[in-house]
N, C-alpha and C positions, 0 to 999 in steps of 0.2 A: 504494500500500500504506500501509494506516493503521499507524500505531505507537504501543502504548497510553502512556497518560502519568498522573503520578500527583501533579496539581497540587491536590490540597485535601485538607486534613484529617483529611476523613471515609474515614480507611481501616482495613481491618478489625481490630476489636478483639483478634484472637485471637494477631495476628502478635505472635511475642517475640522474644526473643535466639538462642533456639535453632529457630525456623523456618528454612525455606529460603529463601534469599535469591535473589531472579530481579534480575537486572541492570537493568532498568528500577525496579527500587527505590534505585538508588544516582544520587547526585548528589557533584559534585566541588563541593569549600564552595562560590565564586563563582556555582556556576549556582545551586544550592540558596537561594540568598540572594538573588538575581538574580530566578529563577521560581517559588518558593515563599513564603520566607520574608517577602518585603519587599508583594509582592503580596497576602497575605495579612494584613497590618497587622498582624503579630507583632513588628514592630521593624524598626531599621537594620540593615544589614550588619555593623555595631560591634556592636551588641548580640548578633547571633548569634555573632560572634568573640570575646568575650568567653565565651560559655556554653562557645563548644568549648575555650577553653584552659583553661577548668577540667575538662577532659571525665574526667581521672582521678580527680577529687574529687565532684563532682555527678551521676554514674551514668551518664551520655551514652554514656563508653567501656564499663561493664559491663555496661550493653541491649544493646548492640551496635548503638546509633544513630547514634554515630561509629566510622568506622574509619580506623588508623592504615595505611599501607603505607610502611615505613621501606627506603629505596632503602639498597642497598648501599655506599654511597660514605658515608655519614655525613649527608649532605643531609637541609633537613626533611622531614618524613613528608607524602606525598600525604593528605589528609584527605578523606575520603568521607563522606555523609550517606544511612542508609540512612532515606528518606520514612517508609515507616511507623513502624520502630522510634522516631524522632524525634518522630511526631506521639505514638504512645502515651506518649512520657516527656513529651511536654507535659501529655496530660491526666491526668497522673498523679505531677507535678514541685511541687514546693512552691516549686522554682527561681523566680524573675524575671527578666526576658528585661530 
């Protein structure tokens, strides 16, 4: 059984903040950074860590291209990358990676 995968850039324009999100859109940072972002000569892994800790200042958090999941306990927050949301804030970020 195949399992779709959504390793390049070119995905569809239309998806925003408030489309539906299918779980095959999300990536936990390290893999995201790992199969995506470093693969795709967007940068190091530093340079993506850097974008998401400004994620409440530079729009990442209000696309809904990062998501936060704040565990009960106080622990830092599980951080998720949702693929497309994140490619349309690149092509459309004034950001520098």
């Amino acid at each position: 059984m195949s399992t779709p995968t959504h390793h390049s850039l070119n995905h569809d324009a239309s998806a925003d903040a408030t489309s539906q999100t299918c779980i095959t859109d999300l990536y936990p940072f390290r893999r995201y950074a790992r199969e995506v972002w470093e693969p795709q000569g967007l940068g190091t892994e530093h340079a993506l860590r850097w974008l998401v800790r400004h994620r409440h200042t530079n729009g990442l958090l209000a696309c809904g291209a990062v998501i936060e999941k704040r565990p009960t306990s106080g622990k830092r927050p599980l951080i998720l990358i949702h693929g497309r949301r994140f490619a349309r804030w690149l092509a459309t970020s004034d950001e520098a990676a």
